[in-house]
C-alpha positions in Angstrom: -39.5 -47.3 38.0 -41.0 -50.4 39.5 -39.9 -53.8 39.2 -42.4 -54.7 36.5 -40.4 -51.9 34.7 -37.4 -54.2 34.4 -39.4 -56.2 31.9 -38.7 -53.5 29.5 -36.5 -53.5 26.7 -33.2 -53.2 27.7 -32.2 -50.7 25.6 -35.7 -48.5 27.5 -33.9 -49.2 30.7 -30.5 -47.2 29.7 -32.9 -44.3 28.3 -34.3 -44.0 31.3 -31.3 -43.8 33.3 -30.3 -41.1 31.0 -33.3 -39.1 31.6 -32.8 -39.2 35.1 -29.3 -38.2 34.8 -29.9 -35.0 32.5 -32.9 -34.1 35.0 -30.7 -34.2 37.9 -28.0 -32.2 36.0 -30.5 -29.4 34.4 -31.9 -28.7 37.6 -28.7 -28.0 39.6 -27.7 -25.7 36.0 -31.1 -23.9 36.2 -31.2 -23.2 40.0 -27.6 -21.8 39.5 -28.6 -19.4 36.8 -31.4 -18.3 38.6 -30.2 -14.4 40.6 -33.3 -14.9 42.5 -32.4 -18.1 45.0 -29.8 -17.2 47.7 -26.2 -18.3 47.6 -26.7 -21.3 49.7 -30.1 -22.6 48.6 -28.0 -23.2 45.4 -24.8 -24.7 46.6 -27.3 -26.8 48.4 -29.4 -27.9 45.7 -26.5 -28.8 42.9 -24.9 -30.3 45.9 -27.5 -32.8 46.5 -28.1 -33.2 42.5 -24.7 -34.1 41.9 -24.5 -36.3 44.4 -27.7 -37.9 42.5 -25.7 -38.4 39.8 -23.0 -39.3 41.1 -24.7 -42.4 42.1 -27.3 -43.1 39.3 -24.0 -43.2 37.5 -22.6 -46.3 38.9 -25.4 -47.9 37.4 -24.5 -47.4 34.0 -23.6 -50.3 31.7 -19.8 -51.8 31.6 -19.1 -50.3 28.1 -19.7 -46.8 29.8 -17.5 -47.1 32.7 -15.1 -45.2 31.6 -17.0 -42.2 30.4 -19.3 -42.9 33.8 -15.7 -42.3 35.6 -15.2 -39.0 33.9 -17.8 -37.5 34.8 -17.8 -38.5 38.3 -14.7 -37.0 38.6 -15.7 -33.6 36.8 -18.9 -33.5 39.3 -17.1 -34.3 42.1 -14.6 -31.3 41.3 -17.7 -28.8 41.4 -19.1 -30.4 44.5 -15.5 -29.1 46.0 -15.7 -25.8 44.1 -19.0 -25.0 46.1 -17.5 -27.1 49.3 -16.9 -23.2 51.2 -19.9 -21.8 50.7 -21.7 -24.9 51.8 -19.1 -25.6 55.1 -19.4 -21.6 56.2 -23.2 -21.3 55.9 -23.7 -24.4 57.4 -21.4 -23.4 60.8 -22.5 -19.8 61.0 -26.6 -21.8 60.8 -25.6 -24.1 63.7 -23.8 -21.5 65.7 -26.4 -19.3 65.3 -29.0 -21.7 66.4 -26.9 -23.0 69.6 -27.1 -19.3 70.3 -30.8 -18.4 69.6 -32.4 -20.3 73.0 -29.6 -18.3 75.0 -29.9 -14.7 76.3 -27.3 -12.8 74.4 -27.0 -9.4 73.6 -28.0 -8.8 70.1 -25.9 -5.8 69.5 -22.8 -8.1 70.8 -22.8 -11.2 69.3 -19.6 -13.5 70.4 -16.7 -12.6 67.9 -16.6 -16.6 66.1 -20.6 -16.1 65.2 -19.1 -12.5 63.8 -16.6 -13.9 62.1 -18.5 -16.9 60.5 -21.1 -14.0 59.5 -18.4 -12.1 57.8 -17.0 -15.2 56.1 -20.0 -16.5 54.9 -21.0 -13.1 52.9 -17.4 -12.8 51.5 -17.3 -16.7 50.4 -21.0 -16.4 49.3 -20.2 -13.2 47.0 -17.1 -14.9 45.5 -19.0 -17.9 44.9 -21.3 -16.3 43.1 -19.4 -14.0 40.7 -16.7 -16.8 40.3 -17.7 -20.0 41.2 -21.4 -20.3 39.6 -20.3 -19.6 36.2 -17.4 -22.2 36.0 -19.7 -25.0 37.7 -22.4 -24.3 35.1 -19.9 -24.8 32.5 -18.6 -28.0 33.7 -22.6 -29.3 34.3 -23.4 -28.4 30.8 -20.1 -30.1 29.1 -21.3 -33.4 31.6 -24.6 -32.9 30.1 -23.9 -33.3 26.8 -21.5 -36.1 27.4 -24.2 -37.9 28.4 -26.5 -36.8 25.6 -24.1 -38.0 22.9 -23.8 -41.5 24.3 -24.6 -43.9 22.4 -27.6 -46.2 23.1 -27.0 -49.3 25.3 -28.3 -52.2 26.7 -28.8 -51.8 30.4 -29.4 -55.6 31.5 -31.8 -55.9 34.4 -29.6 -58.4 36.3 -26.6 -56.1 35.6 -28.9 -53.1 37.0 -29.3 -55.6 40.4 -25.7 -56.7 40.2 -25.0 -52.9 40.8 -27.1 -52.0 43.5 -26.0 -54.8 44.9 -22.6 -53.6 44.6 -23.1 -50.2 46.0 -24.8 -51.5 48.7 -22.0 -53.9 49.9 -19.7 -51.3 49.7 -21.5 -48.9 52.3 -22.3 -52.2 54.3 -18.1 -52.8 54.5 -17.9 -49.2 55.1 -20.1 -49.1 58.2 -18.5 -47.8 61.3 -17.3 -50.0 64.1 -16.2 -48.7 67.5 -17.1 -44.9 68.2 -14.0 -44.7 70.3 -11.7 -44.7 67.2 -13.9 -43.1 64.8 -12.2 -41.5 61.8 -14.6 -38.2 60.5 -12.8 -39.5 56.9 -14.0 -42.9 57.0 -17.1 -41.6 58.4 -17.9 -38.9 55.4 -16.9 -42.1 53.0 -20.0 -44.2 54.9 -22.7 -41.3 54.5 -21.2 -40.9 50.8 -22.0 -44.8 50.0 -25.4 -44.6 51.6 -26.2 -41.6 50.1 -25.3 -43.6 46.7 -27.5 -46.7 47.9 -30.5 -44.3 48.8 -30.5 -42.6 44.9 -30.3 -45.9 43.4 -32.5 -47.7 45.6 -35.2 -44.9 44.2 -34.5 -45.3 40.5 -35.0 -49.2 40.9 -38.3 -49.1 42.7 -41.1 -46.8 43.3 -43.4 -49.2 44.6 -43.9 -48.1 48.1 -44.6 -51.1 50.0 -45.0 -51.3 53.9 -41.4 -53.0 54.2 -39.3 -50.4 51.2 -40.7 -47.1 52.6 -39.3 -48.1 55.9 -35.8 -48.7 54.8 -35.9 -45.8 52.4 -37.1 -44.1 55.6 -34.1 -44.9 57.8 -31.0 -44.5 55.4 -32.8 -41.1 55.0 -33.3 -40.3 58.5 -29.2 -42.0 58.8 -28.0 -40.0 56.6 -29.4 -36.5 57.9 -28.6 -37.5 61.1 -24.7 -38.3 60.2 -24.9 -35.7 58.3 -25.0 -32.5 61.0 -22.9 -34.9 63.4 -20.4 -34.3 61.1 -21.1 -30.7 60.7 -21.2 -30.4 64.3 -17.6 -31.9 64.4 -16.6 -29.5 61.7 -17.9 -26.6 63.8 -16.0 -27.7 67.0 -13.0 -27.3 65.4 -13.8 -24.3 64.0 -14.3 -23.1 67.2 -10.5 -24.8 68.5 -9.0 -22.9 65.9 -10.7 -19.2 67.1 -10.1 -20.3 70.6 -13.7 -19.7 71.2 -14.3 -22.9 72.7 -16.0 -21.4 75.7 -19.0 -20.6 73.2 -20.4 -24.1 72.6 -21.5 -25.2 75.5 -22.7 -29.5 75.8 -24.3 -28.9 78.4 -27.0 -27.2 77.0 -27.1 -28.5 73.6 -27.7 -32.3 73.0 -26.8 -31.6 69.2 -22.8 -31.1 70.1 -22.5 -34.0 73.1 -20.9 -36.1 70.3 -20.0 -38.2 72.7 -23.5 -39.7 73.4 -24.6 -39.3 69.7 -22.4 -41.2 67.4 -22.2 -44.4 69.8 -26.3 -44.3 68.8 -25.6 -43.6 64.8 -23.2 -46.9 64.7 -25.6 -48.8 65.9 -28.3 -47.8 63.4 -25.8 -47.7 60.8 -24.6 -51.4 61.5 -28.5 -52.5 61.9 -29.7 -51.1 58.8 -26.9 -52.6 56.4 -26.8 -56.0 58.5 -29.1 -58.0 55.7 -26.9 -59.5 53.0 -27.2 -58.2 49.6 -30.0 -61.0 48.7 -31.8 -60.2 51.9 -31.7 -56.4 50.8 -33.2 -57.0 47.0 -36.1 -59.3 49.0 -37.1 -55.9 50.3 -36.5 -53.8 47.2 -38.7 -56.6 45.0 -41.7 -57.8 47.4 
């Protein structure tokens, strides 16, 4: 949708945000279904679909915000149904990796990458047999929710009111001092960025010089926070196994968390520094 979109009738504009919203939701239900895409490929996908939603739903108008609430709620409950799976894979992926440039002994692999090995095929099988078909159950019933509203009027200055809206909420989320970081407050950040990224791309397709390049650092942000995080979640993994001795700084810039997040903060507070008007100047050039 471009900004010449919003000339539209209003009652297009909801429709439209509809569409989105059942695309998102049929293609996390039909990746799900499918026996042929691994485990984590499609905790990964729904994952990143719900989130979608999640955030293309906060743009719905004020007579929905109820229903909008409920099904945030319902989503966000099968984001945490898959949470294992998606948490296991990823640490037994990173350790693995931190291992591959070393010269280990393939037929003895340090017990914690055995163990997250082991754990990831048992949570991975459960998921599957268990987890899949309650989550496609709960997608559907969402679905159909939002199938049955009723038409609305989706005002374009309410539509600009909300981006507006999610995007000062990440801005007074943005992390301060890295010396008293909370990993909480830090997931909360990503999780309003990650909001302002989906619903700056359902307000404007128009790929100008100036857009492309913000699009292009909240993504590169949020990837970036994104396996600082999971590097943090991984050190303490390896706290609790008292394998510490098998993630070494020294030879891997990815876990000196030390020298990293000072660097994310400052992109972070850089990239949601504009006011909200400043922001919609770059959305609608």
């Amino acid at each position: 949708m471009s900004t010449s979109d919003l000339d539209e009738p209003h009652s297009a504009l909801f429709e439209h945000l509809r569409e989105r919203l059942l695309e998102s939701l049929d293609l996390a239900i039909r990746t799900l279904r499918d026996d042929q895409i691994a485990v984590s490929a499609s905790v990964h996908t729904t994952r990143r679909c719900t989130k979608k939603v999640r955030a293309l739903l906060k743009l719905a108008p004020v007579k929905l915000k109820e229903q909008s609430r409920r099904v945030r709620a319902d989503l966000r409950q099968s984001r945490k149904a898959l949470g294992p799976a998606r948490d296991a894979r990823v640490a037994f992926d990173l350790l693995s990796k931190h291992f591959s440039t070393q010269n280990l002994d393939p037929d003895d692999p340090p017990q914690l990458l055995s163990n997250l090995h082991r754990i990831c095929d048992d949570i991975e099988a459960r998921t599957r047999a268990q987890i899949f078909e309650n989550v496609i159950a709960n997608l559907q019933s969402n679905a159909q929710q939002i199938a049955d509203w009723p038409s609305q009027d989706l005002n374009p200055s309410e539509l600009r009111e909300r981006i507006c809206a999610g995007y000062l909420e990440a801005r007074k989320l943005r992390p301060r001092k890295s010396n008293k970081i909370d990993l909480d407050d830090l997931h909360g950040f990503r999780s309003a960025l990650v909001d302002h990224y989906y619903q700056l791309d359902f307000f404007h397709h128009a790929e100008t010089k100036r857009f492309a390049k913000h699009k292009a650092r909240l993504k590169e942000l949020r990837t970036q926070l994104g396996l600082y995080l999971d590097h943090c979640h991984l050190q303490t993994l390896a706290e609790q196994h008292s394998s510490q001795h098998v993630l070494s700084q020294a030879k891997d810039k990815n876990l000196n968390t030390g020298k990293i997040l000072p660097r994310l903060i400052k992109e972070a507070r850089e990239i949601f520094d504009p006011s909200s008007e400043e922001m919609l100047e770059i959305v609608q050039e």
